[in-house]
C-alpha positions as CSV (number, residue, x, y, z in Angstrom):
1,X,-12.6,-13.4,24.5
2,X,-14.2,-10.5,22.3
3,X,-17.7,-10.7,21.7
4,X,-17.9,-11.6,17.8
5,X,-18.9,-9.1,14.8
6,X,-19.9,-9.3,11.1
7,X,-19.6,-7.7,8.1
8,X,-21.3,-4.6,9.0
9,X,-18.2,-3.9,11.6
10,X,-16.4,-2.6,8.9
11,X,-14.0,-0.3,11.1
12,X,-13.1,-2.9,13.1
13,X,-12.5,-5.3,11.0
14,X,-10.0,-2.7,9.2
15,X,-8.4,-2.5,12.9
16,X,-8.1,-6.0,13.1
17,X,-6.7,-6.0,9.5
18,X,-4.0,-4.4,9.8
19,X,-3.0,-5.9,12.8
20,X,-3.2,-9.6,11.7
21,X,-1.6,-8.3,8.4
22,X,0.9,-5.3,9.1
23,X,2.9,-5.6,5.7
24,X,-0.1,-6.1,3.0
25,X,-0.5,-3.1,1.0
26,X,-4.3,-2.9,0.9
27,X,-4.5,-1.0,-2.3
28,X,-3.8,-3.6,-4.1
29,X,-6.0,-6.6,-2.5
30,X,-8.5,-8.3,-4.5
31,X,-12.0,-8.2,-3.1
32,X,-11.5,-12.3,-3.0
33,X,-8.6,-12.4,-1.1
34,X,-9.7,-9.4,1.3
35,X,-13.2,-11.8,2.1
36,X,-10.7,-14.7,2.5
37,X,-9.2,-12.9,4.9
38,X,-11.7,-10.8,7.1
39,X,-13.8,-14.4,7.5
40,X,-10.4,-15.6,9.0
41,X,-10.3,-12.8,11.4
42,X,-10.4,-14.7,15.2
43,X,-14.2,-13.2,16.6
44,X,-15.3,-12.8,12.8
45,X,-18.7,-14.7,12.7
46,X,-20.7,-13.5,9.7
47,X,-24.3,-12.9,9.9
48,X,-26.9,-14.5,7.5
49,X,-28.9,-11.5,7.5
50,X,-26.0,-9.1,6.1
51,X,-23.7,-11.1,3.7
52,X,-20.8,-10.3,1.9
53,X,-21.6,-7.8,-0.9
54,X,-18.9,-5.6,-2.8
55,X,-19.8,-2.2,-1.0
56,X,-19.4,-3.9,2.3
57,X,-15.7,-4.7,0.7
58,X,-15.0,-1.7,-0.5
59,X,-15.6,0.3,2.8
60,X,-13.3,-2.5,4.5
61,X,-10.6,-1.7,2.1
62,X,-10.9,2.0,2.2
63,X,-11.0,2.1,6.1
64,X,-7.4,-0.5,6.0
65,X,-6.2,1.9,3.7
66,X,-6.5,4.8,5.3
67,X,-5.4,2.9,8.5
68,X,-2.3,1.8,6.8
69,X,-1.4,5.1,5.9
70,X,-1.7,6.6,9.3
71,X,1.2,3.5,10.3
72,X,4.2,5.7,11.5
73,X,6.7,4.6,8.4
74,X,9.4,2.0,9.8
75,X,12.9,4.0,9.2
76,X,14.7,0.6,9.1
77,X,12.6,-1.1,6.4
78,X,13.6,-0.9,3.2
C-alpha cells in the first residue's frame, strides 16, 4: 500500500487525478467538486494542520491541467 499524503502533495495528487479521472477536463472543474474528488483519492488522508484552502486548489488544478495537456491525444476519440 502507498504511504498516505495530504493536501500539501499537490503534484501528486494531480498524478493521481488524472489517472482515477482520464476524461475530465480540469479546466473546467469547480473547486467543490475538485475537493470532492482529491479526498476520494485511495491514500488521500488529509491533515488537520494544513486544510483545504483555495490556493491549495488552485495549484491542484493547475498541475492536472498542465498534466492533462501533456496526455498524448487519443487519434480514435472523437
Amino acid at each position: 500500500m502507498d504511504a498516505p499524503y495530504g493536501w500539501l502533495d499537490v503534484e501528486l495528487i494531480a498524478e493521481n487525478l488524472i489517472e482515477a479521472h482520464p476524461d475530465i477536463d480540469p479546466v473546467r472543474l469547480r473547486f467543490t467538486d475538485l475537493k470532492l474528488m482529491v479526498e476520494r483519492l485511495p491514500g488521500f488522508t488529509p491533515d488537520p494542520d494544513h486544510p483545504c484552502n483555495e490556493r491549495i486548489l488552485e495549484t491542484i488544478q493547475a498541475f492536472w491541467i498542465a498534466e492533462h495537456e501533456d496526455r498524448p491525444i487519443d487519434e480514435d476519440a472523437e
